[in-house]
N, CA and C atoms as a LAMMPS dump frame, in Angstrom:
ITEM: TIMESTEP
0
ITEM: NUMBER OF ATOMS
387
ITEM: BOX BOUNDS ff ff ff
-5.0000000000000000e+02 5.0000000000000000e+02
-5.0000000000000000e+02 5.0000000000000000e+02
-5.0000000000000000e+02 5.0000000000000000e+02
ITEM: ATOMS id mol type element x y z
1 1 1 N -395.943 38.144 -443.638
2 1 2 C -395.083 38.473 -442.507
3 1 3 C -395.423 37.606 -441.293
4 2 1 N -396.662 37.14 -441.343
5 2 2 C -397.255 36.368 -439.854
6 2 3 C -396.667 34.695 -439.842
7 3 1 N -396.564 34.656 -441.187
8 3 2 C -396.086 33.19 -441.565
9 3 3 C -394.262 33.029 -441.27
10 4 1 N -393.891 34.193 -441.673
11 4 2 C -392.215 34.324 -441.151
12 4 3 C -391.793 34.26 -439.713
13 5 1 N -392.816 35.028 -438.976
14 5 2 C -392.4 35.12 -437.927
15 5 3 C -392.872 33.811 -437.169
16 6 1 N -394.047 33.003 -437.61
17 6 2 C -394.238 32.025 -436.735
18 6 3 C -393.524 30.83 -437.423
19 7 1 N -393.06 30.826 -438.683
20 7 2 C -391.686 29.985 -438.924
21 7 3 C -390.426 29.952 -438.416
22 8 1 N -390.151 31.514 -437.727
23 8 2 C -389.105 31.927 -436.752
24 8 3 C -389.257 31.442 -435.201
25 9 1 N -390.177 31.748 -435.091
26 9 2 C -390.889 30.904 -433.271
27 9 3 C -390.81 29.655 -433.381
28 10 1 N -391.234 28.528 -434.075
29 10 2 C -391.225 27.686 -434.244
30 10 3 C -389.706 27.14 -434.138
31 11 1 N -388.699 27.519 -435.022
32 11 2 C -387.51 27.269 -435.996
33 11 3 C -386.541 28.068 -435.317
34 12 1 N -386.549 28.935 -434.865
35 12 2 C -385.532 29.844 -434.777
36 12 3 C -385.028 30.294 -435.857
37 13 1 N -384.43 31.661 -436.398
38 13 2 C -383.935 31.701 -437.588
39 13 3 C -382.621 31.264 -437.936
40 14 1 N -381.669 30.775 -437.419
41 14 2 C -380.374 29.996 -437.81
42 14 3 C -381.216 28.349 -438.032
43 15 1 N -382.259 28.062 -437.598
44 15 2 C -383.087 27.082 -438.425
45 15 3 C -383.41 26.993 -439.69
46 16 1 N -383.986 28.131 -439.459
47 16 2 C -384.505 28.263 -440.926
48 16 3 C -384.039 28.579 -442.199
49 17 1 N -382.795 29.296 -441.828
50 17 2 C -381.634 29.884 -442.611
51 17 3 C -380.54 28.026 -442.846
52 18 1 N -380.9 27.16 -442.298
53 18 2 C -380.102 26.288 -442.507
54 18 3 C -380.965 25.38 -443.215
55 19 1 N -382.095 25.278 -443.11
56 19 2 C -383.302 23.884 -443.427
57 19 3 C -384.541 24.533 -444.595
58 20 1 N -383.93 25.897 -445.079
59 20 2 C -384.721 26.009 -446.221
60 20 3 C -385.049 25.036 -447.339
61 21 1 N -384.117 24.148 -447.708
62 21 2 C -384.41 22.908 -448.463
63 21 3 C -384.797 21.743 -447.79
64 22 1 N -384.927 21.212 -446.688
65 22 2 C -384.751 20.243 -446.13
66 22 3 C -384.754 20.472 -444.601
67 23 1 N -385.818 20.457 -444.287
68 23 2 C -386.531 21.008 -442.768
69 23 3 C -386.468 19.735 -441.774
70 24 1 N -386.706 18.38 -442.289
71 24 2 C -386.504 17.262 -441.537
72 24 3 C -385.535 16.998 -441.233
73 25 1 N -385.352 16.159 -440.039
74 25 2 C -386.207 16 -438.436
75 25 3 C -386.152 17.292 -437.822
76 26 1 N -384.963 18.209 -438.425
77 26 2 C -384.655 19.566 -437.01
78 26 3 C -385.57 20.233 -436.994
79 27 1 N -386.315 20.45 -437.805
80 27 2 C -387.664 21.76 -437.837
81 27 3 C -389.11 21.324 -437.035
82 28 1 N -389.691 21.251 -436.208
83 28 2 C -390.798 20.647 -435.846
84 28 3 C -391.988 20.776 -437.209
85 29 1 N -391.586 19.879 -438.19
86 29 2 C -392.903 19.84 -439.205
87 29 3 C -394.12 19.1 -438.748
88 30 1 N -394.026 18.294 -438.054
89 30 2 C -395.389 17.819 -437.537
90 30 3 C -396.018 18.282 -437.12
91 31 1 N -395.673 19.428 -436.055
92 31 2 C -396.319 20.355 -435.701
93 31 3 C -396.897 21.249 -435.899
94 32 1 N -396.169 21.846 -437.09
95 32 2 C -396.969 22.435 -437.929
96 32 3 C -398.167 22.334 -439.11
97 33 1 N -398.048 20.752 -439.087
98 33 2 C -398.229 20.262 -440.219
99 33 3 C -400.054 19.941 -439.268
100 34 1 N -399.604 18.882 -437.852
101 34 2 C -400.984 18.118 -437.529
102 34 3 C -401.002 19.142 -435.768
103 35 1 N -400.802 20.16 -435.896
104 35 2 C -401.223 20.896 -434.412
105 35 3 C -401.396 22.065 -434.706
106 36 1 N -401.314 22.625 -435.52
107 36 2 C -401.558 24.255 -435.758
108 36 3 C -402.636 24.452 -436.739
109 37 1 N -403.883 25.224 -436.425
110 37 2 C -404.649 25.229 -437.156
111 37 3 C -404.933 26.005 -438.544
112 38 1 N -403.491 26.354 -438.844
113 38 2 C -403.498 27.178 -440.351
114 38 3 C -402.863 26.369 -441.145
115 39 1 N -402.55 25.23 -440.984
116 39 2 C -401.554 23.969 -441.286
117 39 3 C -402.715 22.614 -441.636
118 40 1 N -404.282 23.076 -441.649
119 40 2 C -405.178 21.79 -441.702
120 40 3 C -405.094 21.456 -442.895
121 41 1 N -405.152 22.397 -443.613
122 41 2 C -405.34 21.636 -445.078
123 41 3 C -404.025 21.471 -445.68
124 42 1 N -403.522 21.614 -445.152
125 42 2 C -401.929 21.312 -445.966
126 42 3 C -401.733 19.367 -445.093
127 43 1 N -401.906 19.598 -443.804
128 43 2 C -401.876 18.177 -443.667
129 43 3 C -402.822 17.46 -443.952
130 44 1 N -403.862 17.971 -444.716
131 44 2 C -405.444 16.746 -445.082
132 44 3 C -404.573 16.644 -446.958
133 45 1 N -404.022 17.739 -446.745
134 45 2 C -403.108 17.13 -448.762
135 45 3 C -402.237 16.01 -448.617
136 46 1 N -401.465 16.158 -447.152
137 46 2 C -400.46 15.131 -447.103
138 46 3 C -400.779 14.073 -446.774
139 47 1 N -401.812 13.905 -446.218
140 47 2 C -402.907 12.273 -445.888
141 47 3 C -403.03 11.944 -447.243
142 48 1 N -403.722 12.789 -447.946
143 48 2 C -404.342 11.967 -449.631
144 48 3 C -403.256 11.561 -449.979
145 49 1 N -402.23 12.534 -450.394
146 49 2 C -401.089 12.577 -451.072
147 49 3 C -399.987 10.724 -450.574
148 50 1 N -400.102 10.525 -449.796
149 50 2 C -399.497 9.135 -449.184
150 50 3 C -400.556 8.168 -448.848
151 51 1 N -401.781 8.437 -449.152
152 51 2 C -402.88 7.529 -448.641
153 51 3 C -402.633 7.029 -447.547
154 52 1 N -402.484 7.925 -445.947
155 52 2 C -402.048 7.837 -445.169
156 52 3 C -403.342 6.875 -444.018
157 53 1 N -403.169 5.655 -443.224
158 53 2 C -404.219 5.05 -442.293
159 53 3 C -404.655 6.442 -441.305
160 54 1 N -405.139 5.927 -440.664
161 54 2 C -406.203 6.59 -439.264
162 54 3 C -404.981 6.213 -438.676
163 55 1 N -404.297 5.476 -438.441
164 55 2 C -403.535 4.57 -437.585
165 55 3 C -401.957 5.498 -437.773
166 56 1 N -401.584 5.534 -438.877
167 56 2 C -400.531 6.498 -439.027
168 56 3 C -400.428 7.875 -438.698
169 57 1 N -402.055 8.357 -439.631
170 57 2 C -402.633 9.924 -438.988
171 57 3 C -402.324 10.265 -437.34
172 58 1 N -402.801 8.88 -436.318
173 58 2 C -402.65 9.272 -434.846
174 58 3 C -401.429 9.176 -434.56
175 59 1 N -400.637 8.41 -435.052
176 59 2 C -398.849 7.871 -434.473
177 59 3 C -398.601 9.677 -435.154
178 60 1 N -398.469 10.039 -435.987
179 60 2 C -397.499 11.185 -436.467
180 60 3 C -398.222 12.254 -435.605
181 61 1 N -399.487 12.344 -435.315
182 61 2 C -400.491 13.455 -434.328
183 61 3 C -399.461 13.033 -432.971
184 62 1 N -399.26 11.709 -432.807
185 62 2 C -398.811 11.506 -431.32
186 62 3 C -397.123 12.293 -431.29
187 63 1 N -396.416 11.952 -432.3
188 63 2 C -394.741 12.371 -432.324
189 63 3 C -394.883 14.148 -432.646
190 64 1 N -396.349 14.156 -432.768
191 64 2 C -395.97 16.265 -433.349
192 64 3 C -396.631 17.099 -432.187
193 65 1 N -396.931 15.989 -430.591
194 65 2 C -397.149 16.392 -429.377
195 65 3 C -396.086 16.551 -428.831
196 66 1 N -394.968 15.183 -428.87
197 66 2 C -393.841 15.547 -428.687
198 66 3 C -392.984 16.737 -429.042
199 67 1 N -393.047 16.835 -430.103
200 67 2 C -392.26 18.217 -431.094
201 67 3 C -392.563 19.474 -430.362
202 68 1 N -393.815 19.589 -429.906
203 68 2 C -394.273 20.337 -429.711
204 68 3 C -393.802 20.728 -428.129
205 69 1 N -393.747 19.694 -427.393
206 69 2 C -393.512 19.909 -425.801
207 69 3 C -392.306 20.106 -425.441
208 70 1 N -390.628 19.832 -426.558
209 70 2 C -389.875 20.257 -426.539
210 70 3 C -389.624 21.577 -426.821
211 71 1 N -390.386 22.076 -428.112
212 71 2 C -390.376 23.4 -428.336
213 71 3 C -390.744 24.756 -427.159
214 72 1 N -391.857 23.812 -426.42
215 72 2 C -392.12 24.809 -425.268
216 72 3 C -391.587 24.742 -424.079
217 73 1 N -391.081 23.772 -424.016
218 73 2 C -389.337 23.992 -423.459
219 73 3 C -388.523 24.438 -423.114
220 74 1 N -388.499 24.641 -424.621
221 74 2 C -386.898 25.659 -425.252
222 74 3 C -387.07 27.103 -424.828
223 75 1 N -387.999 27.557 -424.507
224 75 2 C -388.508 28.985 -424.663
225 75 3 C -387.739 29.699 -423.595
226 76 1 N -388.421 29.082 -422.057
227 76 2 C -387.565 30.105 -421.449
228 76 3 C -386.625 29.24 -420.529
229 77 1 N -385.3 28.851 -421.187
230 77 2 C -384.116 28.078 -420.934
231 77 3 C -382.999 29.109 -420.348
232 78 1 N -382.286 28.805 -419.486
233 78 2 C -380.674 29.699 -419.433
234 78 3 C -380.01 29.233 -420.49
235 79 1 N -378.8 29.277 -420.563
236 79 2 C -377.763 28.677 -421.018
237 79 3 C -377.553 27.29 -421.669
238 80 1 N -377.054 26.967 -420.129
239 80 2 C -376.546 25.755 -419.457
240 80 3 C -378.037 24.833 -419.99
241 81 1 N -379.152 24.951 -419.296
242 81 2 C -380.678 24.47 -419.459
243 81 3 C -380.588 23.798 -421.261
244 82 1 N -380.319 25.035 -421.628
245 82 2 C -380.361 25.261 -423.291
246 82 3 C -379.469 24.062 -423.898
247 83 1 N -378.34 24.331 -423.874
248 83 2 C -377.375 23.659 -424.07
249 83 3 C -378.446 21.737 -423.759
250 84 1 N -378.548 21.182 -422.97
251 84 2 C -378.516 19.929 -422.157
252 84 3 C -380.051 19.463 -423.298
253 85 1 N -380.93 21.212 -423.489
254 85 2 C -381.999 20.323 -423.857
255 85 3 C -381.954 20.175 -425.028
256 86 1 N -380.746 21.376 -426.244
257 86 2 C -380.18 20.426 -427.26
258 86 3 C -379.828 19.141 -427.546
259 87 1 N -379.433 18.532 -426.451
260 87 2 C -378.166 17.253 -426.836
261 87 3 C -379.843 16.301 -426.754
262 88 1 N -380.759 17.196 -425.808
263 88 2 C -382.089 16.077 -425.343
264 88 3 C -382.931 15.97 -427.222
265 89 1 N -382.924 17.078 -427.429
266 89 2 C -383.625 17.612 -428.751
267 89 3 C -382.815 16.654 -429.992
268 90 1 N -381.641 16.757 -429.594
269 90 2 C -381.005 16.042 -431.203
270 90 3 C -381.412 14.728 -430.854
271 91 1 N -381.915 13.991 -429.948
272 91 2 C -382.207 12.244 -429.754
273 91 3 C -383.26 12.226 -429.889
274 92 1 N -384.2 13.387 -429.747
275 92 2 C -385.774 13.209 -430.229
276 92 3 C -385.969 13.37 -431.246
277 93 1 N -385.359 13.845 -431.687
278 93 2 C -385.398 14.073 -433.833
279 93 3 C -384.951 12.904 -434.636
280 94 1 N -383.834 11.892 -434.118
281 94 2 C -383.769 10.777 -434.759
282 94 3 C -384.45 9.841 -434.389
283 95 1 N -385.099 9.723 -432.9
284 95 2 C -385.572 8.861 -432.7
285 95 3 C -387.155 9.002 -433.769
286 96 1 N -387.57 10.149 -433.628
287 96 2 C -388.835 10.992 -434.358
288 96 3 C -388.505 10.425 -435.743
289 97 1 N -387.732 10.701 -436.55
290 97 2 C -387.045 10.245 -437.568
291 97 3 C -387.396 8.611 -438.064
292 98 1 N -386.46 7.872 -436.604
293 98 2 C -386.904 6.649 -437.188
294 98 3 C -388.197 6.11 -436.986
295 99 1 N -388.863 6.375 -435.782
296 99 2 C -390.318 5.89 -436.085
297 99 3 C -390.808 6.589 -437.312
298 100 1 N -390.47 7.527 -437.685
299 100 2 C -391.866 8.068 -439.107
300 100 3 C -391.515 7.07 -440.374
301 101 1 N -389.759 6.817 -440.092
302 101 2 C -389.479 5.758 -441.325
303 101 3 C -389.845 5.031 -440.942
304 102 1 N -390.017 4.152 -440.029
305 102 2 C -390.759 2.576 -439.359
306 102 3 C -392.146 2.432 -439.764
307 103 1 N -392.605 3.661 -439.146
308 103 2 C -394.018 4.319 -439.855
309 103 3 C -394.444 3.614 -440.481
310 104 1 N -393.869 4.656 -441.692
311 104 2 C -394.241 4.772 -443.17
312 104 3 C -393.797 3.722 -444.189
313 105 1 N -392.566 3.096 -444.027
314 105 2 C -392.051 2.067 -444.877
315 105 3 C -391.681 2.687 -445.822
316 106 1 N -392.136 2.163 -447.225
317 106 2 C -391.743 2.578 -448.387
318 106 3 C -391.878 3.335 -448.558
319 107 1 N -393.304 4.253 -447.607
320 107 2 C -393.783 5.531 -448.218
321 107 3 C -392.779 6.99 -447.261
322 108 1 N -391.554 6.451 -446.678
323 108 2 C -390.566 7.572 -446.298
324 108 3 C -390.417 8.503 -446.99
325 109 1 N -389.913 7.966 -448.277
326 109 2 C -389.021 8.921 -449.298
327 109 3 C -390.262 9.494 -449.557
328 110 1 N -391.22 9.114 -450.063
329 110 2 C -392.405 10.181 -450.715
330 110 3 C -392.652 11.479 -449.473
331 111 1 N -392.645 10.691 -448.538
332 111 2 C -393.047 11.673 -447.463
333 111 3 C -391.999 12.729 -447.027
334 112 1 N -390.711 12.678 -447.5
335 112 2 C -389.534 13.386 -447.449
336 112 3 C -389.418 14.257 -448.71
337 113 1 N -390.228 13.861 -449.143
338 113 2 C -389.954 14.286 -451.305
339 113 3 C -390.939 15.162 -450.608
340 114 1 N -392.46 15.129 -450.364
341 114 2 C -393.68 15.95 -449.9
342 114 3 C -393.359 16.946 -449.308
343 115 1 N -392.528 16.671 -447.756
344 115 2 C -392.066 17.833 -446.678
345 115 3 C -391.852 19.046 -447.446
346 116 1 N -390.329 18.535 -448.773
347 116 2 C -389.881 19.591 -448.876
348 116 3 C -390.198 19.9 -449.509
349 117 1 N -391.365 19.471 -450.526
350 117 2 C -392.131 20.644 -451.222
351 117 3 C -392.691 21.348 -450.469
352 118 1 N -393.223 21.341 -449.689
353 118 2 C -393.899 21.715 -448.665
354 118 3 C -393.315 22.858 -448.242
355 119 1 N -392.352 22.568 -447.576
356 119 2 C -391.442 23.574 -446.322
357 119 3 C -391.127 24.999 -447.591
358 120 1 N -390.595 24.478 -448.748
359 120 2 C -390.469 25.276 -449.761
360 120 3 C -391.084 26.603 -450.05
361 121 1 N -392.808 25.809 -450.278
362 121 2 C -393.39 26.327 -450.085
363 121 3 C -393.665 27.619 -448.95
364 122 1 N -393.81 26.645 -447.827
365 122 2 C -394.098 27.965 -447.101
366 122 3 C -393.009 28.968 -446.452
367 123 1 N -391.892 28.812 -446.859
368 123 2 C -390.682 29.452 -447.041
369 123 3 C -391.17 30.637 -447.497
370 124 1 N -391.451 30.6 -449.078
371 124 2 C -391.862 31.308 -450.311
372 124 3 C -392.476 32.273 -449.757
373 125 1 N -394.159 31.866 -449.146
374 125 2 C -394.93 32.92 -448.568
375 125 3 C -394.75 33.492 -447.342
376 126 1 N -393.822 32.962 -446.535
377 126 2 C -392.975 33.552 -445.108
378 126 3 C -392.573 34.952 -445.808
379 127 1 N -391.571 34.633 -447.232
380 127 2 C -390.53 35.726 -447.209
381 127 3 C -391.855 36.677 -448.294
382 128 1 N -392.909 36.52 -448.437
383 128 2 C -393.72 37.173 -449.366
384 128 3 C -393.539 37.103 -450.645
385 129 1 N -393.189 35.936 -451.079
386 129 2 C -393.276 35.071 -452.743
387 129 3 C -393.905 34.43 -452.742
């Protein structure tokens, strides 16, 4: 239940209800992945798993600060606020997007193939499967 609800804080649930297969860019996964500390070993799998540099490790640590400073943001927005920091939010997700593909290179798709095992995953144990 602790995992649902902080997939809901994170995500909102019309997030999550939309990105159950496929959480990238809209879902802050970096954040969860390299800033939250119940998320360490799932991102020390996804380092091995891509044989990821020190150098990549800090660039994706640096874009899941970002993720993160929009999210706290969002929190206590009006409307209008809300609205503006969407249109701000959808240009940080592609831009987020294309640096991780710039990133990563070849190793995108693996790292997109990974997420959503991933997100899957913790879908599963959100809803208590």
């Amino acid at each position: 239940m602790r995992r649902l609800l902080l997939l809901l804080t994170l995500c909102g649930p019309a997030a999550l209800a939309s990105t159950t297969s496929d959480p990238w860019p809209g879902v802050p996964v970096l954040t969860r992945l390299f800033v939250l500390p119940s998320s360490r070993a799932d991102s020390q799998r996804l380092i091995r798993a891509l044989d990821l540099t020190v150098a990549q490790v800090r660039e994706l640590q640096r874009l899941a600060g970002s993720e993160r400073a929009y999210a706290q943001a969002a929190r206590d927005l009006n409307t209008p606020a809300a609205r503006a920091l969407n249109v701000k939010l959808a240009a940080m997700n592609a831009e987020k997007d294309r640096k991780v593909r710039r990133l990563l290179g070849r190793d995108y798709d693996r790292f997109r193939s990974w997420v959503r095992t991933w997100w899957q995953s913790q879908v599963r144990q959100a809803q208590g499967g």
